[in-house]
N, C-alpha and C positions, 0 to 999 in steps of 0.2 A: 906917847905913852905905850907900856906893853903890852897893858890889856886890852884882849880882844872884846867888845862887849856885843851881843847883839845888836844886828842893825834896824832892829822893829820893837813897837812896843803893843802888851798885850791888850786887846780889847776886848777879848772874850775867852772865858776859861770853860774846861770840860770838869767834872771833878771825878777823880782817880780813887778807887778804894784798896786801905789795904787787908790782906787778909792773912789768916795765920800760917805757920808749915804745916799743920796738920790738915788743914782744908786743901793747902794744896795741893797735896799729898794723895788728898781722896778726889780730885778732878783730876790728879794725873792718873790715877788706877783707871778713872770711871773713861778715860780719853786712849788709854790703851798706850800711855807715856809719848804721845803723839803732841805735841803740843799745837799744832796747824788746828789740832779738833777742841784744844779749851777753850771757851768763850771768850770774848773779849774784857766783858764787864770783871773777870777773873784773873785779869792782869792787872799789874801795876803800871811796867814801864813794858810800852810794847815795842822790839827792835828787831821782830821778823824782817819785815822788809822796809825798807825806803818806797814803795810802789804804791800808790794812791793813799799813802798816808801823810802827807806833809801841810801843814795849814795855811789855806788860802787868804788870800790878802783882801785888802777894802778894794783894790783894783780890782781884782778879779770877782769879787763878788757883785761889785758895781754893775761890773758887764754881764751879769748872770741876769741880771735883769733884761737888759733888751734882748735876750736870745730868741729868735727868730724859730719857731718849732714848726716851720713851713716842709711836708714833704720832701718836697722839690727845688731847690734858687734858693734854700734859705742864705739871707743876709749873713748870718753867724758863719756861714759855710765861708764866704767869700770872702770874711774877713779875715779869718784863720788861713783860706789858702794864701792872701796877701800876706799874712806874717811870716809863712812859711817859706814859700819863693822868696821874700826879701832878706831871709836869712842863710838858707841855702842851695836857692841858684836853680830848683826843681820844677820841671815844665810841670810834671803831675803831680798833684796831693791828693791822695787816698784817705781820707779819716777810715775807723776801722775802731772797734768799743775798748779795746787794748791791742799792746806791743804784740803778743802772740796771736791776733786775731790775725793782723797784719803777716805775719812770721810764714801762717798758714796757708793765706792768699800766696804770697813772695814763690814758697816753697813747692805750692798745691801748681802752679803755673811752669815753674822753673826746674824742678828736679821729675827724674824719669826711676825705677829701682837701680838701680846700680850707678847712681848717678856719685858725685865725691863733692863736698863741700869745707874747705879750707876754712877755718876761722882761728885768731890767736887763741882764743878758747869759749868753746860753745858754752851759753847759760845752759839750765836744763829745762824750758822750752823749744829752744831754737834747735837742739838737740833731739829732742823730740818730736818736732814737728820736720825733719828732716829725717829723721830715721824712721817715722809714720807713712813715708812715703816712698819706703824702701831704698832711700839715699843714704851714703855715712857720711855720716860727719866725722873731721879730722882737725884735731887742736895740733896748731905748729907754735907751741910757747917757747921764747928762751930758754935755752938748757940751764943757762942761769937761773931761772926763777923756780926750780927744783927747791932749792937752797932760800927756805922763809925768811933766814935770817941774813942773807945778803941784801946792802944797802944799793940801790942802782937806781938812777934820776924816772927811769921809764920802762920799769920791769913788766910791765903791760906788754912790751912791743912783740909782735911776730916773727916768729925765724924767717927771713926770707931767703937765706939758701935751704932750707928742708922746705918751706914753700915750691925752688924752682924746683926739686929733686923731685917732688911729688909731682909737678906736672910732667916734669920726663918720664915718669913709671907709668899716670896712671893716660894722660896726652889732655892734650886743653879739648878735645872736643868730649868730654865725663866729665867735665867741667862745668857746670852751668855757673855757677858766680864763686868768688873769694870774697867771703865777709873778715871785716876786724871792729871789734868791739870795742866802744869807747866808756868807760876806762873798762879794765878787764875784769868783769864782774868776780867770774870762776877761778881769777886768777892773782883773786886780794884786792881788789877795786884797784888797780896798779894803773896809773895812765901810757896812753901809747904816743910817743913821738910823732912832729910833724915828718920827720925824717923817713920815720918808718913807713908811714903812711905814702909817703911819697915813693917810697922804694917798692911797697908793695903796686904802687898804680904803674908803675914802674915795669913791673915783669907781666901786670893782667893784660896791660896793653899791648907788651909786644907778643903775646902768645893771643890775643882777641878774645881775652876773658872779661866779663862784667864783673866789675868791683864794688861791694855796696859794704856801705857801713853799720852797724848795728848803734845807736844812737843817743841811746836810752841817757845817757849821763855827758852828752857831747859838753856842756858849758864846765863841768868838773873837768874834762880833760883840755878844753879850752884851758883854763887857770893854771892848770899844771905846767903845760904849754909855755905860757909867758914869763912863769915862775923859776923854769926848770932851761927850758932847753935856748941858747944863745942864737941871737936874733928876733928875741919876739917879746922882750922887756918893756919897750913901747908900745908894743899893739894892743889895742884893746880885745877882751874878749871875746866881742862881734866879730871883727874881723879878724883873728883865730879860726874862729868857727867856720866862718865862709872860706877863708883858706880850705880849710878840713873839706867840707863837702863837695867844693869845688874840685875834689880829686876826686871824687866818687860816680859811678852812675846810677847809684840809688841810696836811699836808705833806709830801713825798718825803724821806729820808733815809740818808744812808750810813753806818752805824754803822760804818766802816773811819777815819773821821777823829776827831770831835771824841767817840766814845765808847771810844777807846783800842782796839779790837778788831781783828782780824785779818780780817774778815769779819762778812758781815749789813749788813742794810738795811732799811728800814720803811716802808710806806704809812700815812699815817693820815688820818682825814677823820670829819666829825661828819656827813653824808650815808649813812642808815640804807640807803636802795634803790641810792646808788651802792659802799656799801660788799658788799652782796650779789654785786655785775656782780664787781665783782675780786676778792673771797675766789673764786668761781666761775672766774674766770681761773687764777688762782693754783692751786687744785687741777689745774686742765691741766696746768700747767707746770713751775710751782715744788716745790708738794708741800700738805699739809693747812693749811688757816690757824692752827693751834696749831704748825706748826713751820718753816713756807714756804720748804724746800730748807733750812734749818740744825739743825746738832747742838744739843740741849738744852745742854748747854756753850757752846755760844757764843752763848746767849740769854743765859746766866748771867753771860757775860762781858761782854755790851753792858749789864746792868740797874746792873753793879756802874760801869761805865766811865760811865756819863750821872751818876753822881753825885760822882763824883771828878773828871770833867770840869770842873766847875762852883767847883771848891774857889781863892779868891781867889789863894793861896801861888801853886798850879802857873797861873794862869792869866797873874798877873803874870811870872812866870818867863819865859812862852811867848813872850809880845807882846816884854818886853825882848830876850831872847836871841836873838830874830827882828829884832828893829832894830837890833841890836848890829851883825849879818853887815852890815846896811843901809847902815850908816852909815861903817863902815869901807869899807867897798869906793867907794861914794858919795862920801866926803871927799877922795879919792884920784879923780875924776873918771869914775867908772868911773857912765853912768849907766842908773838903777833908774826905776822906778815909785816917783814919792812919794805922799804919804810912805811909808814900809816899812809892809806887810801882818801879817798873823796868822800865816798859815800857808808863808808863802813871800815871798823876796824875788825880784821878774825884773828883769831887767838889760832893758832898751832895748838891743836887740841894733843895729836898725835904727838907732840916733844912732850907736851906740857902732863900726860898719863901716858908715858910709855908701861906703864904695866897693861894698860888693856891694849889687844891687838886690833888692827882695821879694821878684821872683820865680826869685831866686839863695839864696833861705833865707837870709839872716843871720843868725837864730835858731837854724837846723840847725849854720850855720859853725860858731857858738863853742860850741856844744855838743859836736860832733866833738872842739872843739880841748879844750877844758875837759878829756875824757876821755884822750882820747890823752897831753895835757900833764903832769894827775895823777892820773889813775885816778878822777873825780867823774863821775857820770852825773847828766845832767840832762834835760831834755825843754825841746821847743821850743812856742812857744803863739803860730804865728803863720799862714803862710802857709802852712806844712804841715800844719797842723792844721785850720784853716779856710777855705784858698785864697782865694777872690773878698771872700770876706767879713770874713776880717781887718784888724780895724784898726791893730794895732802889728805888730812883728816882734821877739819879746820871747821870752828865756830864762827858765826857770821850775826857781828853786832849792826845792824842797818840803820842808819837814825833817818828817823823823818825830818823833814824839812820844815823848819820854823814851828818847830813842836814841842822840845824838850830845853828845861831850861840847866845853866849851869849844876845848881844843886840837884837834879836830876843826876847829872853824869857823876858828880861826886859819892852821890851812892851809890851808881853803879861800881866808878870804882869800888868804894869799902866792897861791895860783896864780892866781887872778884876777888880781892887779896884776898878776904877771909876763908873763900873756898882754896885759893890756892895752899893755904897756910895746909891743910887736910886732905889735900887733893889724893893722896896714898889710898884714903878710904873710900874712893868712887870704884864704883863696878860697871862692867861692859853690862849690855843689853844684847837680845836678837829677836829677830821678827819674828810673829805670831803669822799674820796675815798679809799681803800685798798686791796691788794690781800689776798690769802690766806694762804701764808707761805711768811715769812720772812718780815712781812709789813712797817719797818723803811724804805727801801731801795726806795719803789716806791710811799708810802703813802703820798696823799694832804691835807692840813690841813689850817686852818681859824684861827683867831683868836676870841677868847670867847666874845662877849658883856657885856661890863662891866655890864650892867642892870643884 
């Protein structure tokens, strides 16, 4: 049959309210049109992020049960690093309370100021946490993937000649590590080739650079993998995945996305003296390395999530019911990043209002409007987020996992066309106030006078 149905059924619901344009109108004034600062209870459908929001299973809550809240030796601990090694091949496991707790440790050890770090395209943590440290970080994306609306199997992948070219300029010893993101978040959730991958282990090697992957959505780039790229039609997802890391000597990870969890994140790395520097950071900061700032439960609950993660039903389910939102809205002129990602579809905010310019937020515009129009929160992945350095001006629909059901996205479609139909009558925004790292999160912002 064609249709995709989900692979679970519900046993328990949250209830969602909805509320008028006029209310929300007056929580975006009273939020400073930030939508990071509206409440939750004041959403309808919530598509900030995929990252600790996705719904936990009867497995994983199962094992939330015996979670081990021991100091020291917890059992929960030992269990998760077993899942963790038997998936990808790592002598150390770091737990760590999220993906950028981990990011900070990796960074706070490995980069010096003037240090250079390669990635296909930094998120805006890893980014941050690398530029917090007086390092730059440096996005080497295909020149291709300038171009939203080029169709390409693995628009994700790394230049790896502007890769070797950067290490002739800047020399492998400013090098501390080359990360590549799986899929590419910054870069349209696009997956990365085993190819690429291989080619980037490829030049870190022979120049004696550590290569670490950024992890966060490895089983969506898995599926893409098998999906997509010739030779790996029969492999299963697992053994994808262990492919992948097995070219790696480390990896950063968020156990908030692709291991179903609400929480947690992991360092791992097969480097015995540099795993010492960050278990030792880690006790600073985080907490013992058997629990690294998390409840033995949600050890329990990431061990069970990396293995249901990977299971063919729900993965296919993910990547369809993500191109589904794609392609409707897409068919209908409304344009995306193609082709449609894993974890989220962005809209080309920037074609879709060429009347407002970059640095009038296009990406912020329709996000506002999206909200106000019908209660959807979205987040913007452009000039707000990045400033100077952004290359699109792009809306970012994140869906959580095992959250939303079909007639969910149906709506979302209808409001999407129906802003598009009007779209003429959106206006740029500009900041009021902002911090100094990270300024989507806390930044106030006005709307532009039309004059």
């Amino acid at each position: 049959m064609k249709t995709i149905i989900e692979p679970f059924r519900i046993k328990s619901v949250e209830p969602i309210r909805q509320t008028t344009p006029g209310e929300r109108q007056r929580f975006l004034e009273a939020a400073g049109y930030n939508l990071f600062q509206i409440r939750a209870c004041d959403i309808l459908i919530d598509l900030l992020t995929d990252s600790g929001t996705s719904a936990m299973s009867t497995g994983q809550w199962a094992a939330m049960m015996r979670g081990d809240e021991s100091y020291a030796g917890s059992d929960s601990f030992y269990r998760l690093k077993q899942a963790v090694q038997d998936l990808t091949g790592f002598r150390h496991v770091i737990p760590a309370h999220q993906g950028r707790a981990a990011e900070r440790i990796l960074f706070t050890v490995m980069c010096k100021p003037g240090s250079v770090v390669p990635n296909n395209t930094h998120f805006d943590t890893t980014r941050a946490n690398i530029e917090y440290r007086g390092a730059r970080a440096v996005d080497l994306p295909l020149p291709e993937a300038r171009d939203t609306q080029l169709q390409l199997p693995f628009k994700g992948n790394m230049d790896v000649a502007a890769l070797e070219a950067l290490i002739a300029e800047e020399g492998p010893r400013n090098m501390p590590l080359v990360m590549v993101t799986v899929t590419n978040n910054s870069g349209g959730g696009q997956p990365v080739s085993m190819a690429n991958i291989e080619a980037i282990r490829e030049v870190t090697r022979r120049h004696g650079i550590p290569f670490y992957i950024d992890a966060c959505r490895f089983a969506e780039n898995a599926w893409f993998i098998r999906e997509r790229e010739p030779g790996y039609a029969g492999w299963s997802p697992r053994q994808i995945a262990q492919k992948m890391f097995s070219l790696a000597d480390g990896c950063t990870f968020s156990a908030k996305k692709d291991a179903f969890a609400n929480i947690g994140g992991l360092l791992c790395t097969r480097d015995d003296r540099l795993a010492e520097q960050e278990k030792d950071l880690l006790i600073l900061t985080e907490g013992f390395p058997t629990y690294g700032g998390l409840a033995g439960r949600d050890l329990e609950a990431i061990a069970v999530g990396l293995e249901e993660v990977l299971d063919p039903d729900y993965l296919q389910y993910r990547i369809a019911s993500t191109a589904y939102l794609g392609r409707h809205i897409a068919d209908h002129g409304v344009p995306i990043v193609e082709p449609p990602g894993g974890h989220a579809i962005y809209i080309d905010a920037g074609r879709m209002l060429p009347h407002i310019p970059a640095n009038q937020f296009p990406g912020q515009s329709l996000a506002i409007e999206l909200y106000r129009h019908a209660g959807v929160r979205s987040v913007e992945i452009g000039s707000v987020m990045f400033g100077e350095n952004a290359r699109h001006q792009l809306l970012r629909l994140a869906i959580p996992r095992r959250v939303y059901t079909q007639s969910h996205i149906d709506y979302l479609v209808e409001a999407i066309l129906e802003i598009d139909e009007r779209k003429e009558s959106l206006r740029g925004f500009e900041i009021v106030t902002q911090p100094e790292f990270l300024r989507h999160f806390t930044a106030t912002f006005r709307p532009v006078d039309k004059n």
